[in-house]
C-alpha positions as CSV (number, residue, x, y, z in Angstrom):
1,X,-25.0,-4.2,11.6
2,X,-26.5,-7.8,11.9
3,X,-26.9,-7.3,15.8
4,X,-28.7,-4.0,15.4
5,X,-31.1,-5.4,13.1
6,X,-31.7,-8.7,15.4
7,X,-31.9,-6.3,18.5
8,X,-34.5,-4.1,16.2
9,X,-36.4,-7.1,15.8
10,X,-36.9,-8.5,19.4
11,X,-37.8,-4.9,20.5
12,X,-40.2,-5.0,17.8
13,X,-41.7,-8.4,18.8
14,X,-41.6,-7.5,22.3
15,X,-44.0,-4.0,21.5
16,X,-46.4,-6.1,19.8
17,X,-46.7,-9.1,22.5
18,X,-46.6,-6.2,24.6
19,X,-49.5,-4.6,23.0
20,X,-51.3,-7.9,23.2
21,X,-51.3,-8.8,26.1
22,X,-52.5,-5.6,27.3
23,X,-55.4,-5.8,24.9
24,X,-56.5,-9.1,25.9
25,X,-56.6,-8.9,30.0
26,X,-58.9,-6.0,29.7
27,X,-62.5,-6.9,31.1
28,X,-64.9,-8.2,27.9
29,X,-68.2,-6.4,29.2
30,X,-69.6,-9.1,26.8
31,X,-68.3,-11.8,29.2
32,X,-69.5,-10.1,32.4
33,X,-72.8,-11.8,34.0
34,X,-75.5,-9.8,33.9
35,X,-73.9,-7.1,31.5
36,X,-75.0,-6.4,28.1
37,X,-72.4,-6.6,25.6
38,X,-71.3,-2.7,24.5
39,X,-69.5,-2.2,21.5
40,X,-66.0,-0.5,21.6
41,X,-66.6,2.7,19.2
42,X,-62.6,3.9,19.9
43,X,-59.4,2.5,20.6
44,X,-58.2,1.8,23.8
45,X,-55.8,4.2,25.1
46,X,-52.9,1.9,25.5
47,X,-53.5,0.5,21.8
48,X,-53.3,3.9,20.7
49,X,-49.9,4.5,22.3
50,X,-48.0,1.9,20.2
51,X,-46.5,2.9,17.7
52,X,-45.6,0.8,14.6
53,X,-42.1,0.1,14.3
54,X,-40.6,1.5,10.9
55,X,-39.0,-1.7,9.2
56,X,-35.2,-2.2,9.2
57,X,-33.4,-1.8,5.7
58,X,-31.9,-4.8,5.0
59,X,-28.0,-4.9,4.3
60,X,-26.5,-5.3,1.1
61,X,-25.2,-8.7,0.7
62,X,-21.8,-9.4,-1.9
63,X,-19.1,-11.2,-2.2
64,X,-15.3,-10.8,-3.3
65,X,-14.7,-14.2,-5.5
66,X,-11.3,-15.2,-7.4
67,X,-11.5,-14.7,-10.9
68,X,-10.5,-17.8,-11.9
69,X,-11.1,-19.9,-9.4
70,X,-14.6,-18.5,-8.5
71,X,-13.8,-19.2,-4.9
72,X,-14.3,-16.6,-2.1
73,X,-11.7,-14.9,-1.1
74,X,-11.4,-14.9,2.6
75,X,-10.3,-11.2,4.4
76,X,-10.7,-9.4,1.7
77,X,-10.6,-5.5,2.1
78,X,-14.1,-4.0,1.1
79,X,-14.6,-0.6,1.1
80,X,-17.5,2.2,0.1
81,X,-17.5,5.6,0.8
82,X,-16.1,5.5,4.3
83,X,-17.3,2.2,5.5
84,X,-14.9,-0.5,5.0
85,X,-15.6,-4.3,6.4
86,X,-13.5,-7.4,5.8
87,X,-14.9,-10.5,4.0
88,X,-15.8,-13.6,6.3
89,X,-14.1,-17.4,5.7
90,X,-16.3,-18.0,2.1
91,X,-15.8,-14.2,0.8
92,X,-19.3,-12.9,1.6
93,X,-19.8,-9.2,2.9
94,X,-22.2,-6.7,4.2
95,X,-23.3,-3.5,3.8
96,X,-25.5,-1.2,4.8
97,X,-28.1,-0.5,2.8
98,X,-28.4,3.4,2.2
99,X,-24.8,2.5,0.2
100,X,-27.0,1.1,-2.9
101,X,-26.0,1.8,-5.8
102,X,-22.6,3.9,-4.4
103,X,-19.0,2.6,-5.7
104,X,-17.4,-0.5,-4.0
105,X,-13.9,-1.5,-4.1
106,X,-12.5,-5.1,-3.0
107,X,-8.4,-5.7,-2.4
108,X,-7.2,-8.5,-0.7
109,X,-2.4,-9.0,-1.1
110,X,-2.0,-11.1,-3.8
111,X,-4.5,-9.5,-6.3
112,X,-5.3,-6.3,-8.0
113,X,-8.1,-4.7,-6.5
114,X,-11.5,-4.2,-8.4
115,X,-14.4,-1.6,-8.2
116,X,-17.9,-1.9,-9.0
117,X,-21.2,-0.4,-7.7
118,X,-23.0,-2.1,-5.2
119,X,-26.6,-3.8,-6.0
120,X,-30.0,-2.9,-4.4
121,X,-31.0,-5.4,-2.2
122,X,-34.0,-7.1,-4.7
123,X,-30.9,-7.4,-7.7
124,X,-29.1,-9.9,-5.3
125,X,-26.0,-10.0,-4.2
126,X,-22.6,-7.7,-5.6
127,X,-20.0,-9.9,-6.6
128,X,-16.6,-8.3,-7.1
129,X,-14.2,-10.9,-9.0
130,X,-10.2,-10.5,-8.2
131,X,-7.6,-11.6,-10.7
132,X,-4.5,-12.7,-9.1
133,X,-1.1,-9.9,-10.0
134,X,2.2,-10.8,-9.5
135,X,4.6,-6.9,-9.7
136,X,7.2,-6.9,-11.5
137,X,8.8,-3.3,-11.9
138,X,11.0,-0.6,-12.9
139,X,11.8,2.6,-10.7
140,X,11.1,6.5,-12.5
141,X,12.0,9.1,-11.0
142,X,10.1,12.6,-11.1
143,X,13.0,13.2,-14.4
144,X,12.1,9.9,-15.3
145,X,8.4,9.8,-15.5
146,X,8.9,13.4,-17.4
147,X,11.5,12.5,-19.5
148,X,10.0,11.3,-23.0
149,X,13.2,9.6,-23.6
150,X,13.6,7.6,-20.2
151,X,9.7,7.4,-19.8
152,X,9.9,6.0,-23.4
153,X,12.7,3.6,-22.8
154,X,11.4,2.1,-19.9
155,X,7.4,1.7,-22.3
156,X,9.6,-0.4,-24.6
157,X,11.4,-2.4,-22.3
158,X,7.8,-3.4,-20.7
159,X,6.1,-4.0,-24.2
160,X,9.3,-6.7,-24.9
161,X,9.3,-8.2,-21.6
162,X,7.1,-9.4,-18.7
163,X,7.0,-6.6,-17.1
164,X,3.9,-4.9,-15.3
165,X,4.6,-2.1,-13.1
166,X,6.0,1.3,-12.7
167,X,7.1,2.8,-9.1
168,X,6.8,6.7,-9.8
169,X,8.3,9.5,-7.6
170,X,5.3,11.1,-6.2
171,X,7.4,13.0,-3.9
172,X,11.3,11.9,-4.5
173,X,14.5,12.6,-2.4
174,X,14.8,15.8,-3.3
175,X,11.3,17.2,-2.5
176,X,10.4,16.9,-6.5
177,X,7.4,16.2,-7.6
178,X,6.3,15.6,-11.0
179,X,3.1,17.9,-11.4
180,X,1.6,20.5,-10.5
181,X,0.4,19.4,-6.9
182,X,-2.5,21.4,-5.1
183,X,-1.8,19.5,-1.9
184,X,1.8,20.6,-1.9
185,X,0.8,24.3,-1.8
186,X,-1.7,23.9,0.7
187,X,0.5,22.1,3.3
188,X,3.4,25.2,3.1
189,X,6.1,23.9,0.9
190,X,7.9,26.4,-0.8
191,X,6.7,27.0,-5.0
192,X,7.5,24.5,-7.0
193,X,10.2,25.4,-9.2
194,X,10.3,21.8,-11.3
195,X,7.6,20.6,-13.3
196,X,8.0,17.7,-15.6
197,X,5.0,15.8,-15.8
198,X,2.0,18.6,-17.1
199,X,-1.0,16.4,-17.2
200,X,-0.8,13.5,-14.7
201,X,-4.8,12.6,-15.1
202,X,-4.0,11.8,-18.6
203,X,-0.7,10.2,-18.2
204,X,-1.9,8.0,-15.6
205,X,-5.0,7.2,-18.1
206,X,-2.8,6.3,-20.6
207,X,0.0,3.9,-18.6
208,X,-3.4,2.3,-17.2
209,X,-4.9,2.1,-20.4
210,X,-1.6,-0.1,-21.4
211,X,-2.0,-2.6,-18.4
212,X,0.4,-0.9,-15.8
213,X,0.3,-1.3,-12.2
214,X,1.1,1.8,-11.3
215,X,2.8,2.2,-7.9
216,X,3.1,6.0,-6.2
217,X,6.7,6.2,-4.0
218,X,6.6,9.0,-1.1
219,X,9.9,9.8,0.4
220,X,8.4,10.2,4.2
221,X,11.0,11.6,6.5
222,X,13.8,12.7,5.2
223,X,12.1,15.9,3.3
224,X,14.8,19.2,3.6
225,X,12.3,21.5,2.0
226,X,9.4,20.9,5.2
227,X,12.2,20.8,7.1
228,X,13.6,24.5,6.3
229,X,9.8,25.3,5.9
230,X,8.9,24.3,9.4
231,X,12.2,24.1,11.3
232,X,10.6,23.0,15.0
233,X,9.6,19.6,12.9
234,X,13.2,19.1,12.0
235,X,16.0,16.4,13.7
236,X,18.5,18.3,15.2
237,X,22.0,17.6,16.0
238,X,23.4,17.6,19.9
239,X,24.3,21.4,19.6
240,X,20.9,21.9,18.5
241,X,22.0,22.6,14.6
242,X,19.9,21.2,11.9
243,X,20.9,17.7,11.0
244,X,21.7,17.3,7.5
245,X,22.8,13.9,6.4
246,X,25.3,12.4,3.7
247,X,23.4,14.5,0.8
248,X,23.2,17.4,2.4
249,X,19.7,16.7,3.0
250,X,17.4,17.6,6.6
251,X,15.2,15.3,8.3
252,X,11.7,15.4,9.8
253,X,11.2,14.2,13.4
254,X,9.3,11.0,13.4
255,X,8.8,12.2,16.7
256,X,6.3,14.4,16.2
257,X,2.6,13.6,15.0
258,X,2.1,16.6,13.3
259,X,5.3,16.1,11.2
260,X,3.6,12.9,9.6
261,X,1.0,15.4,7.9
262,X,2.7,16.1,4.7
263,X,3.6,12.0,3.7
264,X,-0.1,11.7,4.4
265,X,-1.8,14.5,2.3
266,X,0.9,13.7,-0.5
267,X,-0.8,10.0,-0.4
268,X,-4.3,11.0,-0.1
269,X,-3.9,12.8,-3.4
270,X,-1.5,10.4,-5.6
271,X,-4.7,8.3,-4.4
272,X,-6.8,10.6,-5.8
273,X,-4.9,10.7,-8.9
274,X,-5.5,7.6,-9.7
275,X,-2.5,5.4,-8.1
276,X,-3.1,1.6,-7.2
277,X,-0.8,1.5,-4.2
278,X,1.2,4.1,-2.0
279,X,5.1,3.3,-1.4
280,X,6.4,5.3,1.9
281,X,10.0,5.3,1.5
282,X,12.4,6.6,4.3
283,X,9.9,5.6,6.8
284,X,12.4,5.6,9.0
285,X,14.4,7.4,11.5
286,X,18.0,8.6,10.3
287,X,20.5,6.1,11.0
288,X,23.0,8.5,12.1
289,X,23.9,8.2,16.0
290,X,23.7,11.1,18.4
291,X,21.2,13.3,16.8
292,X,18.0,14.4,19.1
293,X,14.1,14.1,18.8
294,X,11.2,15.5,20.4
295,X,10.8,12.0,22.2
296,X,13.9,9.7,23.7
297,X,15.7,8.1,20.9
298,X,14.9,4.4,22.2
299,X,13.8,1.1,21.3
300,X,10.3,2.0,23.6
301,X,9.8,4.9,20.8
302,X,11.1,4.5,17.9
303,X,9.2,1.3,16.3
304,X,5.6,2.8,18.3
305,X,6.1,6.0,16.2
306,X,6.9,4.7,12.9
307,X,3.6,2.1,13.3
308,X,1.4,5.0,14.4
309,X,2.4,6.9,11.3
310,X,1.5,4.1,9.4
311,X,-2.1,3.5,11.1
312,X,-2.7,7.3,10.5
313,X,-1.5,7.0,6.6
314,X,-3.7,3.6,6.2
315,X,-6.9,5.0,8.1
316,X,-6.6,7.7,5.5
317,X,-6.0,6.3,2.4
318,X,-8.8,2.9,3.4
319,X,-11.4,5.2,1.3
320,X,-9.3,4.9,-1.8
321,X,-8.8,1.3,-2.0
322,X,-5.3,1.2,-2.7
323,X,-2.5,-0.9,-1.6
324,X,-0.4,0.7,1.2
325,X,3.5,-0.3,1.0
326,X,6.7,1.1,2.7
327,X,10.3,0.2,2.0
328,X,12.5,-1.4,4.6
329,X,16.1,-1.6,4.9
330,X,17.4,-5.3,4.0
331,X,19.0,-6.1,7.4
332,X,15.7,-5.5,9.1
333,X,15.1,-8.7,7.7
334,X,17.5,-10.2,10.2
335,X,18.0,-8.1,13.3
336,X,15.2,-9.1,16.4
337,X,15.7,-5.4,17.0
338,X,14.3,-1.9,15.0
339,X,17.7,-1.8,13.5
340,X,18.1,0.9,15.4
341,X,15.3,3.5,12.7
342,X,11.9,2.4,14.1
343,X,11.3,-0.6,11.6
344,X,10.6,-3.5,13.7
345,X,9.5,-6.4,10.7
346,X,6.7,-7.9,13.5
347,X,5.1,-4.3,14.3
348,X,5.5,-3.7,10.3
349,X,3.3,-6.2,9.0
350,X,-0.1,-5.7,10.6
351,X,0.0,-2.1,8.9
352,X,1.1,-2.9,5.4
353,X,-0.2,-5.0,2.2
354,X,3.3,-5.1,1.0
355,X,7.0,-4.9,2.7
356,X,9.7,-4.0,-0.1
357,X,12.9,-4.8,2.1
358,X,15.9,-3.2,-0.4
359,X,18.1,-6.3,-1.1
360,X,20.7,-4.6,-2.8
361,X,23.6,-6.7,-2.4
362,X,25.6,-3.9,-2.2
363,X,24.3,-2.7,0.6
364,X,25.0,-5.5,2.8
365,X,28.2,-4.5,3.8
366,X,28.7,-7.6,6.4
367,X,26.9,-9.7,4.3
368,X,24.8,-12.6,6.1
369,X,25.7,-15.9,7.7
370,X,28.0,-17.8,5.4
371,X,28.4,-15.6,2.7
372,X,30.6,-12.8,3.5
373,X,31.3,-11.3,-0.5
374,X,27.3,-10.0,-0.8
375,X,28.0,-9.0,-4.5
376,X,29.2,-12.7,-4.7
377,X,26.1,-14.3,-3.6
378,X,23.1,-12.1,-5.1
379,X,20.6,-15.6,-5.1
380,X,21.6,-15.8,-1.4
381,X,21.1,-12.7,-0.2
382,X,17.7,-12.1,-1.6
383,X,16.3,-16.2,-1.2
384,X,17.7,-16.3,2.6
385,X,17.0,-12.4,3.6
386,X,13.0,-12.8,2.4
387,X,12.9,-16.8,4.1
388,X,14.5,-15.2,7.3
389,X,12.0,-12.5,7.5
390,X,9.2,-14.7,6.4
391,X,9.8,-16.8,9.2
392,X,10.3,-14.0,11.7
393,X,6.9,-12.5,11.0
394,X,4.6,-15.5,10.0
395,X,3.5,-13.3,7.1
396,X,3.3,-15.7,3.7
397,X,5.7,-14.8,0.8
398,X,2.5,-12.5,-0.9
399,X,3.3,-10.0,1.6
400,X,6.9,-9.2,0.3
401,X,8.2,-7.5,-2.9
402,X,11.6,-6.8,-2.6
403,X,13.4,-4.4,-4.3
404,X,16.5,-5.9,-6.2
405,X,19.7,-4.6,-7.7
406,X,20.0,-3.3,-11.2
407,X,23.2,-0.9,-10.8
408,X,26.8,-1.2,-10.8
409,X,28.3,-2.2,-7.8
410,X,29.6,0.5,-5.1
411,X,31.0,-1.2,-1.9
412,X,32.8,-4.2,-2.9
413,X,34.7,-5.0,-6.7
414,X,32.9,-2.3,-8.7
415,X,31.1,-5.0,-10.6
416,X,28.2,-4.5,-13.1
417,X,25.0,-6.1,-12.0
418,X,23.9,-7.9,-15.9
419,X,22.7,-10.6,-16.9
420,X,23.6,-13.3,-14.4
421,X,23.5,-10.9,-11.3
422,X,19.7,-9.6,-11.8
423,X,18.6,-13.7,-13.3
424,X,19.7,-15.0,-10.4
425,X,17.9,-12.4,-7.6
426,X,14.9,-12.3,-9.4
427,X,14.8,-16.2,-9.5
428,X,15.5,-16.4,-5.1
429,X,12.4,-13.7,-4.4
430,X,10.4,-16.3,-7.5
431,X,11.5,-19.4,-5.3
432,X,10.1,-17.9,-2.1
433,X,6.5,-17.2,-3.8
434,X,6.7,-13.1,-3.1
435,X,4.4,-10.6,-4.7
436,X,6.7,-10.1,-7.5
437,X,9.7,-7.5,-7.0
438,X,11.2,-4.3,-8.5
439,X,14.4,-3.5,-9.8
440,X,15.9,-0.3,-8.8
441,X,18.5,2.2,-10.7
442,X,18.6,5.5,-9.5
443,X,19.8,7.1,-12.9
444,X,16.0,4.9,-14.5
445,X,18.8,3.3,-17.0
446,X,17.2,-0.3,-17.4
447,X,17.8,-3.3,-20.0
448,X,16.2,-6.4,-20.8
449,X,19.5,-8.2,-18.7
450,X,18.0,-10.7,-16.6
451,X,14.0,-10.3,-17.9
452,X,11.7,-12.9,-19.6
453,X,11.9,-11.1,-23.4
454,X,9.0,-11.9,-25.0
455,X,9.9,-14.3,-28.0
456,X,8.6,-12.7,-31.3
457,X,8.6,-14.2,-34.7
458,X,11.4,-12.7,-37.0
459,X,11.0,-12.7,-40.9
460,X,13.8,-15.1,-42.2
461,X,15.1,-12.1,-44.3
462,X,15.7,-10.3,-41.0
463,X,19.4,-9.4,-40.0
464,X,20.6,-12.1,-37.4
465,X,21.4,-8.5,-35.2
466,X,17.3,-7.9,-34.9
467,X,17.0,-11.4,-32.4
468,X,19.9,-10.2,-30.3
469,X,18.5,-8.9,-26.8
470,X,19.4,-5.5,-25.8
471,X,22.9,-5.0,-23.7
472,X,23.3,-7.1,-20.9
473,X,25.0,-4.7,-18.7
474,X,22.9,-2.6,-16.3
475,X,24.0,1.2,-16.3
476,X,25.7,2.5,-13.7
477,X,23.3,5.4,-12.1
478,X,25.4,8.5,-11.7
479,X,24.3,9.2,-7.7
480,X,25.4,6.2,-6.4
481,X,27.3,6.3,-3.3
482,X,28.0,4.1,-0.2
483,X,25.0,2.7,1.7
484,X,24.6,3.2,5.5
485,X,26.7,1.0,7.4
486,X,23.4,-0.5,9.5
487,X,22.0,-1.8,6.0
488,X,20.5,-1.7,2.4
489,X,20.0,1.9,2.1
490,X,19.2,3.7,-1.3
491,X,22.1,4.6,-3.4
C-alpha cells in the first residue's frame, strides 16, 4: 500500500510540473516587440486537459503492543475483514483506509489474541494490547462437552486448579459432533443422529465468560461417515476394498484435494462459533502399509499433501483470527523422515501456531535413546522428545503444546499414570518453555493428580478430610487400546 500511494504521488507531481511547464513556454504576446499585450479571456487548451488528481486515503496506522510490557510485538498476525498484514520489527501496522472503523484482530504464538475496531485516520493510531497465555488443558469429548456430569467435573477441577483450557470435539473419531451443525448437512454427511450439546452459542458464551481458552479438535482424515458418503474419496486396500483400520473405522485420501473440504468447512464454522483456535487431528495418512491412494504413496507426496491441506485450512480460517494447531504423532519428533503419514516436523511448522506432538509414554513402544522402559521415564520422554524437535525445526519452545498422558498404562506394566507420572511430564514440557500442554483421557475422567490446586483457606472447625486433594490415580478410559507401532497414536 505505501508504494502505491508514493507511486500516486510522483505521477501527481509529475502532472502538475507537467502542466507547468507547458503553461510557461507558451509565447507572452505581452513580451513580444511591437505587440500589444492581450488579455487571456479562457484557458489554454492544454491547462484545461489536466485533470486534478483525487487525493490518496491515507492508511490506517496501529500497533499490536504487549500488555504488560507495552513493547511491540514483532510479526504479529493482524487481520480485518479479508486483509490480513503482519506487524514490522517495533509492532506497528497498516491498513487501508476504507477498513475504518471495521473489526480488527491481532495474534501473534505465545499470546491470546485480541479484537478491537480500527480508528479513523484523525483519532490516531489503533493499538491492540496482547496478554501473554500459557494452555493448560483437559480433553472433552462430544459426550463430554454434553454430559452435565463430566462437563461439570472437569468446571470444578479448573475452578480448584490452574487450569485454562478446554479441547472440545468439534468433529470426534467417530464422526460426532456436539450440535446441531449447518455445515455438516450442507457438505453430505448423513443426519445426525447424536446431539448432546443444544445451544453451543450460549455454552461457548458461558465457558468464555468463566476465562476458558477454548480449543475446537477436528478429526481430519480418518472420517468413515464421508467416507461411506463419498466412497471415490476413500483409502482403499490393494484389492481395491475399503480400508478400514483397527476400529473399524474408513479413511479419507489425503490424496485428493477435494477430500480436504469437509475438515475445512467444519473449521470455518467452529470459527464461527466462537472457538480461539482449530486442532486438526489425524492429519495424517494411515499408518497401515500397503493400502493405495489416488497419488504414489511416497516420501515426494505424502508430506506436500498434508502441508497443502494445511495452507488451504489456514488461508481459510486467516479471517477469523484464530489459532491454527494440528496434532502430531510423538516420534515425528525424532525421525528426519515423514514417519512414513505425511508429517514432516520442518514442512509442519511454517503452517501452524501450535504443534501438539502426543507424548504419551505409552505410545513409545521402542522408547528413545537411553531409556528403553517409556512408562519408566515420563520426564524424559516429554523434556528430550520436545528439545529434539525444537532443535530439528528452529522453532522456539512457544510453538509446542504437547499433549501428555493422564490414562492408565496399555503397552508396558499396566501402570496408572497419578500423581508422580503426570508432575513429572508436565514439569519436562515447563522446563523447555512450551505453550503450555494438555492432558488427554479418552473416557474425560480427570483429577487434580499432578495439577497446581489452588490453596484455599479452611475454617479450623473444618474436617482434616476437606484439605485432602482429590484421588491421585488417573482413570483408566475404557477405549484404550495399543498405539500404532510407528508412534504416539491416540488410544
Amino acid at each position: 500500500m505505501a508504494m502505491a500511494i508514493a507511486v500516486s504521488a510522483t505521477i501527481g507531481a509529475a502532472a502538475w510540473a507537467q502542466a507547468g511547464a507547458s503553461a510557461s513556454s507558451e509565447p507572452n504576446a505581452a513580451s513580444t516587440p511591437g505587440t500589444p499585450a492581450v488579455p487571456s479571456s479562457a484557458p489554454s487548451s492544454a491547462a484545461s486537459a489536466i485533470a486534478v488528481p483525487a487525493a490518496t486515503p491515507a492508511p490506517l496506522h496501529g500497533m499490536v503492543i504487549d500488555a504488560d510490557t507495552k513493547q511491540g510485538i514483532p510479526l504479529a498476525h493482524v487481520v480485518s475483514g479479508d486483509v490480513t498484514v503482519r506487524t514490522d520489527h517495533d509492532g506497528h501496522f497498516s491498513l487501508p483506509a476504507n477498513l475504518a472503523g471495521q473489526t480488527v484482530g491481532a495474534r501473534m504464538p505465545g499470546y491470546r489474541q485480541q479484537q478491537g475496531k480500527l480508528q479513523a485516520g484523525s483519532a490516531g493510531p489503533t493499538v491492540l494490547p496482547l496478554r501473554k497465555f500459557q494452555a493448560r488443558g483437559l480433553y472433552l469429548s462430544a459426550y463430554g462437552i454434553g454430559s452435565s456430569k463430566l462437563r461439570g467435573d472437569a468446571l470444578t477441577l479448573m475452578a480448584q486448579t490452574d487450569l485454562n483450557t478446554l479441547v472440545i470435539d468439534i468433529k470426534g473419531d467417530a464422526g460426532i459432533v456436539p450440535y446441531r451443525s449447518e455445515a455438516w448437512a450442507a457438505l453430505g454427511y448423513p443426519k445426525q443422529t447424536v446431539v448432546t450439546v443444544r445451544d453451543m452459542p450460549a455454552l461457548i458464551k458461558d465457558l468464555h465468560e468463566r476465562g476458558i481458552y477454548l480449543i475446537g479438535r477436528i478429526v481430519t482424515f480418518k472420517d468413515d461417515k464421508m467416507a461411506h458418503a463419498k466412497p471415490q474419496w476413500a483409502v482403499k486396500t490393494s484389492s481395491g476394498a475399503m480400508f478400514k483400520d483397527r476400529e473399524g473405522l474408513s479413511w479419507l485420501d489425503p490424496s485428493i484435494p477435494d477430500a480436504w473440504e469437509p475438515a475445512v468447512t467444519m473449521a470455518e464454522e467452529a470459527a464461527k462459533l466462537g472457538f480461539d483456535e482449530i486442532q486438526f487431528d489425524y492429519v495424517r495418512f494411515p499408518d497401515t502399509p500397503g493400502l493405495v491412494f489416488s497419488q504414489p504413496n511416497t516420501w515426494e507426496v505424502r508430506p506436500f499433501m498434508i502441508s497443502a491441506f494445511l495452507d488451504k485450512a489456514r488461508q481459510r480460517l486467516a479471517k477469523y483470527n484464530v489459532y491454527v494447531s494440528a496434532d502430531i504423532f510423538g516420534y515425528v519428533c525424532w525421525n528426519l523422515n515423514d514417519t512414513f503419514i505425511g508429517q514432516q516436523l520442518e514442512m509442519l511448522s511454517d503452517r501452524l501456531d501450535y504443534l501438539s506432538p502426543m507424548l504419551y509414554p505409552s505410545g513409545f513402544t521402542w522408547g528413545i535413546p537411553g531409556h528403553v522402559m517409556a512408562v519408566g521415564s515420563p520426564y524424559e520422554i516429554v523434556h528430550h522428545s520436545l528439545q529434539a524437535a525444537i532443535e530439528r525445526s528452529g522453532m522456539s519452545g512457544v510453538r509446542f503444546r504437547p499433549w501428555l498422558q493422564a490414562f492408565k498404562d496399555y503397552a508396558f506394566d499396566k501402570r496408572v499414570f497419578g500423581e508422580q507420572e503426570i508432575r513429572l511430564q508436565i514439569q519436562a514440557a515447563d522446563d523447555v518453555h512450551t505453550q503450555g500442554w494438555l492432558l488427554w483421557n479418552a473416557g474425560n475422567h480427570y483429577s487434580t493428580a499432578g495439577l497446581n490446586v489452588k490453596k484455599v483457606a479452611v475454617p479450623a472447625s473444618a474436617s482434616s478430610a476437606a484439605s485432602t486433594p482429590a484421588s491421585a490415580s488417573a482413570s483408566t478410559p475404557a477405549s484404550a487400546k495399543p498405539s500404532s507401532a510407528h508412534a504416539a497414536s491416540r488410544p
